[in-house]
C-alpha positions in Angstrom: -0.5 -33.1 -22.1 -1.7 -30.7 -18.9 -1.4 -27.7 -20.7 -4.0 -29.1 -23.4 -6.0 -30.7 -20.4 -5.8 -27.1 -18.6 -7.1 -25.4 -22.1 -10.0 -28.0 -22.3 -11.3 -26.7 -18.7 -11.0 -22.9 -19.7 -12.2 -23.0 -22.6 -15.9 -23.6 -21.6 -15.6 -20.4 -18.8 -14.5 -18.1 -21.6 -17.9 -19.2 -23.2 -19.9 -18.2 -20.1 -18.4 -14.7 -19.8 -21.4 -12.3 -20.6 -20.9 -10.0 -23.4 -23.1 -7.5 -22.0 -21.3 -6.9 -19.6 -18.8 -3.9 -19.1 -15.2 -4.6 -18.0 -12.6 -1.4 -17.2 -10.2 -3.3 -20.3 -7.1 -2.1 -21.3 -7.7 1.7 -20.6 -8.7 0.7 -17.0 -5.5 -1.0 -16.2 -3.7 1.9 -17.5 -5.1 4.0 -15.4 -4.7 2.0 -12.6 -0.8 1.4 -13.5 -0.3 4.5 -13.9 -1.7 5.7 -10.4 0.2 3.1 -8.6 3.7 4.1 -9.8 2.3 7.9 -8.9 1.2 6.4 -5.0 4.6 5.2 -5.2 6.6 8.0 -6.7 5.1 10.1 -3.9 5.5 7.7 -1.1 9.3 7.5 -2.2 9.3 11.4 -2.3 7.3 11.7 0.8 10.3 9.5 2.9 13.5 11.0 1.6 12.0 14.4 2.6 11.0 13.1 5.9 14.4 11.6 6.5 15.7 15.4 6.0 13.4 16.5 8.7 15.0 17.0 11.8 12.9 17.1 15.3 14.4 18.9 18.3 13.7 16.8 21.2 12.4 18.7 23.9 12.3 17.4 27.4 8.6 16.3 28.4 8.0 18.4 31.7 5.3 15.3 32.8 7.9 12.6 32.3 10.3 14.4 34.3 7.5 14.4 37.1 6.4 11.2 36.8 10.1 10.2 36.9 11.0 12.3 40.0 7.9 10.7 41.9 9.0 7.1 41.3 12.3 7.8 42.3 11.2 9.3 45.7 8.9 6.0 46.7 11.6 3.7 45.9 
């Protein structure tokens, strides 16, 4: 009984939809679709390359110096 009492409220909004109107449809949410799983494909890409990257850590020379400097006050 809600589902018919549900179909009785939409039904009058489907009537007000303007048919002049231009909607991106089908094609549009292709498109769309298809991007999104490319964004993703990419991100995916992106972070097992980045996860093979590997960063030499170098010493900071000015945390050294701020380190030193606190030692001798304390």
């Amino acid at each position: 009984m809600s589902a018919s009492l549900a179909l009785t409220h939409l039904v009058p909004l489907a009537k007000e939809v303007d048919e002049n109107k231009v909607t991106p449809g089908v094609l549009g949410f292709i498109v769309f679709a298809v991007m999104a799983l490319a964004v993703w494909g990419l991100m995916k890409s992106m972070n097992k390359h980045m996860q093979k990257v590997a960063f030499p850590e170098s010493p900071d020379a000015g945390a050294e110096e701020t380190a030193d400097s606190t030692q001798q006050r304390g």
